[in-house]
N, C-alpha and C positions, 0 to 999 in steps of 0.2 A: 865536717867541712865548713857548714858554718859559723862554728865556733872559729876555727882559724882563721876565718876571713876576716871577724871581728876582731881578733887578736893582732892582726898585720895591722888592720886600719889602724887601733889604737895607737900601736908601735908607730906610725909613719907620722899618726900625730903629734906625740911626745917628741920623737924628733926633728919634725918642723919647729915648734914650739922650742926647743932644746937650741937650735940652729938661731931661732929669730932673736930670741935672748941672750945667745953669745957675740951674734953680730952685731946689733942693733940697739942704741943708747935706747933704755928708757924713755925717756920725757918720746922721743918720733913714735916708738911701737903705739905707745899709748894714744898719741896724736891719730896715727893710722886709723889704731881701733876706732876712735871718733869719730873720722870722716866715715869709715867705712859702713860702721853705725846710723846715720842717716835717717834713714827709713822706720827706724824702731821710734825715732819723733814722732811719726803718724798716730803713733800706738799710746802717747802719752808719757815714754820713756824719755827724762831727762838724759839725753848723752854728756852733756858738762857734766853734770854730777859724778852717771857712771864711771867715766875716763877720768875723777880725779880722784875717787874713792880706790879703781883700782891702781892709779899711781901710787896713793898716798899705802896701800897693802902692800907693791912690789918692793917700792923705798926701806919701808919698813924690814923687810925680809932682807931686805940687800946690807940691812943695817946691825940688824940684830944678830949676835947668835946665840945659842940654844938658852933663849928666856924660855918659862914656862908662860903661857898662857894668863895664870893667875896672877906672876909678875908684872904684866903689863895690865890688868886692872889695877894694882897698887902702884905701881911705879911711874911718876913723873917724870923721872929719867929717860923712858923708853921713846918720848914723844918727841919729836923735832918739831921746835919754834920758827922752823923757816916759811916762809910763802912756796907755795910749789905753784910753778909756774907750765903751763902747756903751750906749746907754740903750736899752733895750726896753720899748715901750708894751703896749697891751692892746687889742686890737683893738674897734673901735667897730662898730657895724650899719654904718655906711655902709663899711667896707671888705670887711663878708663881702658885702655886695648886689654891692658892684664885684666883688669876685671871683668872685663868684658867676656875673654878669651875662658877664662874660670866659672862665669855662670853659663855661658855656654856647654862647655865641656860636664856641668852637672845635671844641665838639662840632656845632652845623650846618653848622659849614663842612667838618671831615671827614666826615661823614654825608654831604654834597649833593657831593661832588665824586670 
């Protein structure tokens, strides 16, 4: 039983994920991740860096297809000479209420189980 529960979870994850990658331009998801990130500054976690390392990873993938690995240590070609650019917004009420409404609803569920 608790294998399947692990098993749903995973599944509802990849499908969020699956969902937020087909709706959602690049350059915002990763911006989100940033703001959302926050807190991991306390920790001594560059978030700039984070959020442009995994742009510069997604870009990549979005770019590529089937290199091998080794390829792209030799290959010059693989690399884009663009600037990548992150735009970072301001958060509106309607995302502290989601979030808000999200870490709430995680604290009942580790509280009730």
């Amino acid at each position: 039983m608790l294998a399947a529960q692990h098993i749903l979870g995973l599944l509802a994850l990849l499908a969020s994920l699956a969902l937020l990658l087909e709706r959602m331009q690049l350059a915002r998801l990763v911006a989100g991740l940033h703001s959302v990130s926050r807190p991991l500054s306390l920790l001594g976690i560059d978030r700039g860096r984070a959020a442009l390392r995994l742009m510069l990873v997604l870009e990549g993938l979005e770019r590529r297809e089937r290199l091998r690995w080794r390829d792209l240590l030799v290959s010059q070609e693989a690399y884009s000479t663009e600037p990548v650019r992150i735009q970072l917004e301001r958060w509106r009420v309607a995302d502290w209420l989601l979030l808000s409404v999200f870490l709430v609803g995680m604290v009942m569920i580790v509280v009730h189980q």
